[in-house]
N, C-alpha and C positions, 0 to 999 in steps of 0.2 A: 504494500500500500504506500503511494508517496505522502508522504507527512504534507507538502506543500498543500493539496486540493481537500484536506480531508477535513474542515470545516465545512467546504462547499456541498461535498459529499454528506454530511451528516446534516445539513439542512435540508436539500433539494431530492434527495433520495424518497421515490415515491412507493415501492416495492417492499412484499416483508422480508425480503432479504436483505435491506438496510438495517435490518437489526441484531443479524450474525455476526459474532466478534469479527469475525477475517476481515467485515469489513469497514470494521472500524480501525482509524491508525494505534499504533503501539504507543503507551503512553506509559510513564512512572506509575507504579504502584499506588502514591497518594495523588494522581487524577482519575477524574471520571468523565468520560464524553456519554452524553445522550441525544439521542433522537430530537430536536424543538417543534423543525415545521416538515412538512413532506405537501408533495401534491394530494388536494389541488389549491393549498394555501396556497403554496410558492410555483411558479416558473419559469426559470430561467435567471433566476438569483443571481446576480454580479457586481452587488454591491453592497455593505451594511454599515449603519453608524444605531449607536443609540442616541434616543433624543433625550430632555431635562428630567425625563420621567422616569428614565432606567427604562423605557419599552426600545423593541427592538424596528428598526425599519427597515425596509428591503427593496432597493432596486432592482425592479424587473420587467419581463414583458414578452413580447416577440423579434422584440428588434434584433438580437444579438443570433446570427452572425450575418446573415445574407439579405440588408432589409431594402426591399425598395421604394420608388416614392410616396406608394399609397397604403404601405406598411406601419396599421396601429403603433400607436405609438405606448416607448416603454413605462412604465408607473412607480409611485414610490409608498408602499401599507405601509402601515403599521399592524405588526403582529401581536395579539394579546392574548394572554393566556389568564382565562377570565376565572377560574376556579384555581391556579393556583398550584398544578400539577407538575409544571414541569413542561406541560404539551401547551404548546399555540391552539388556541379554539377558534378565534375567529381575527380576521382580517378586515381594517379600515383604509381604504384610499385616502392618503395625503395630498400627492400631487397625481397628474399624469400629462401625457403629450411628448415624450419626448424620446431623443435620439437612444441609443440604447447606452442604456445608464451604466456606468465604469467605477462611477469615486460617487461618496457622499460624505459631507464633514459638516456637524451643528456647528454655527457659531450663536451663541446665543437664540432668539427666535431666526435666526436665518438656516436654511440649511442648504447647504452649496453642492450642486449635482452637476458632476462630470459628464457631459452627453455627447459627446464627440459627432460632428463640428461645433458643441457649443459646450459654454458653459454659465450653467443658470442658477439663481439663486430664487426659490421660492420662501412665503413667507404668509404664516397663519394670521391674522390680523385680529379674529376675534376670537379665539380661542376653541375654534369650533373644532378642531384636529383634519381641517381642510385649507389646502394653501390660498389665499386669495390674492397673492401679488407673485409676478412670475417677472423676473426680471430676467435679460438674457447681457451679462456682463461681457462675454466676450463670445466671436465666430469667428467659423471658417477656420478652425485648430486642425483639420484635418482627418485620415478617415477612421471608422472604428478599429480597424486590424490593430494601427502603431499608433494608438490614440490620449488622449488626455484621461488621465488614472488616477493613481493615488494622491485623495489631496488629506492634508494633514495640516493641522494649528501647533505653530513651534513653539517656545516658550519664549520668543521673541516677540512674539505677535502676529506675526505672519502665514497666509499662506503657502506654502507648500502643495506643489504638483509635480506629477512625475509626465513626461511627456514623450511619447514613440516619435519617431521618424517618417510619420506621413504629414505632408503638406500642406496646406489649403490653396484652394484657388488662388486666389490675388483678382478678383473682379468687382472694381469698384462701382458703385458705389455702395452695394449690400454686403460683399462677402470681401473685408481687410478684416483681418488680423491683426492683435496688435505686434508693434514692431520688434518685442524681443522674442514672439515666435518668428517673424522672416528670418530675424538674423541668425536662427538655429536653421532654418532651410536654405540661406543664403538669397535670399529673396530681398533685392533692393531697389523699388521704384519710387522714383521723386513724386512728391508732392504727395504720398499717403500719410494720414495721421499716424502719430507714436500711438494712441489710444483712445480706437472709434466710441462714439458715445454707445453707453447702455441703451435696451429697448426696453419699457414696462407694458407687462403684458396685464391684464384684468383675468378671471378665473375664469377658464372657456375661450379666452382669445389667445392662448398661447399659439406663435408658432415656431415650430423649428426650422431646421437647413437644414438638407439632403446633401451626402455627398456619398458615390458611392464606393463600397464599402475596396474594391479592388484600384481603385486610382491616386494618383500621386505620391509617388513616394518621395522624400525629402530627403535632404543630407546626412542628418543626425538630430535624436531626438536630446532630452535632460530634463535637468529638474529646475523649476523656476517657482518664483516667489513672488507675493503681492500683500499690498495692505486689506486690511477688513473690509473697505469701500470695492475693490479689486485697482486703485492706482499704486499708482511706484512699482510697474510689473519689472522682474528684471529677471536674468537668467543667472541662477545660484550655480549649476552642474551642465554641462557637456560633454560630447561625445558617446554618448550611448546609443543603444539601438531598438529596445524597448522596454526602457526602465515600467516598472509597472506600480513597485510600492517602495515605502520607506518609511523610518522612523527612526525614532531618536533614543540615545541611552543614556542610563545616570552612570557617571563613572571617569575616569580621565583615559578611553582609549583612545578620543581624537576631541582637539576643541579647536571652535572659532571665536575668535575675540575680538574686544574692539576699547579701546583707553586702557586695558590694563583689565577688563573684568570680562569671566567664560562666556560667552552667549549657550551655546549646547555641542554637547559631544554629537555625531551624526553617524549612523549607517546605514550606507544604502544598498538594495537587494535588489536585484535585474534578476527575472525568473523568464527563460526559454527554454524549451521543449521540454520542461523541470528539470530545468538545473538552472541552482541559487550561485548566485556570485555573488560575493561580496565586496566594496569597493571600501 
């Protein structure tokens, strides 16, 4: 069993063969893995964050792998487990509409969804466990295969994104990018903005960008960083080819700093064909 997928596998696994030890990964003695959601709660699971409440959310849909233009769009539940068992019972749609969902990361009432060509920030207004404001922070990131992934809140403040090596268009005036993805694909045309403005969408007028899922490949993908609003984009890493997750460690194996004080140790993980690198 590869240890890497074997969360994915113990959520999405719809069959009673999901519940023979073989197929569950090998773990210490003092852990225990269990069963939460199976279908038809879940399909296609490729994302999860908890939100303020300790519940679990889950980007999913049909998008992922081959979608095309007229290809429902991916969604983001919430899974509750309403009796308290251990098992997920029922499922609430938060958001939905969108490219097939990759990264999810709360900030506060914001929660920031990866959807490769976009990246959008939805937001509950009245507390009803449904998003009513769908902001689209940035497009045209390129296609799902080498696409925009793991995003993570550092203890800088910052976002954190891992980004593959597929390209965006470059066709203005809807589909720029901002400029520190060109200059990872090497993409330099005068007179496009550093950072096109956001779009705010209403609940029900979301739209997304198509792009599909086999075209453009780019130079190199990495990991790049933004403030909470998404300005001050910049690129933190380079050279990779489809960095996909990452996070941070307590400890002195590597630090960045700045006047004299740690900002955080970092490492990062590129996972192809299951195999982990470490960088």
């Amino acid at each position: 069993m590869n240890p890497n997928h074997s969360f994915l596998l113990v959520l999405m696994c719809g069959s009673a063969v999901c519940y023979s030890d073989e197929f569950f990964p090998i773990i210490p003695d003092d852990l225990q893995v269990s069963l939460f959601a199976k279908e038809p709660l879940v399909r296609n699971p490729c994302a999860i964050a908890f939100d303020a409440k300790g519940r679990l959310c889950v980007g999913m849909g049909p998008q992922y792998r081959n979608p095309q233009p007229d290809t429902p769009g991916d969604s983001v539940f919430i899974l509750i487990d309403e009796d308290r068992d251990g098992d997920a019972d029922v499922r609430k749609e938060f958001a939905t509409g969108f490219n097939a969902i990759q990264g999810l990361a709360w900030k506060g009432n914001d929660l920031w969804v990866a959807n490769s060509p976009d990246l959008t920030i939805v937001r509950d207004l009245d507390g009803d466990d449904q998003a009513d404001e769908y902001v689209r922070i940035y497009t045209d990131l390129g296609n799902l295969e080498h696409a925009l992934h793991g995003l993570n809140w550092a203890p800088d403040g910052k976002l954190y994104m891992s980004k593959g090596n597929s390209k965006g268009l470059t066709r203005p005036p809807d589909r720029i990018a901002p400029r520190a993805f060109r200059e990872l694909w090497g993409v330099d045309l005068p007179g496009l903005p550093d950072l096109p403005k956001p779009m705010v969408f209403k609940k029900g007028e979301y739209r997304k960008n198509y792009h599909d899922p086999q075209d453009d490949w780019g130079r190199e993908g990495g990991i790049l960083r933004c403030d909470s609003n998404g300005e001050n984009l910049e690129i933190f890493s380079r050279g990779f080819r489809n960095p996909r997750r990452h996070l941070y460690l307590v400890g002195n194996r590597q630090r960045s700093g700045h006047g004299g004080q740690n900002l955080f140790p970092v490492l990062w993980r590129a996972f192809w064909l299951g195999t982990s690198l470490e960088f």
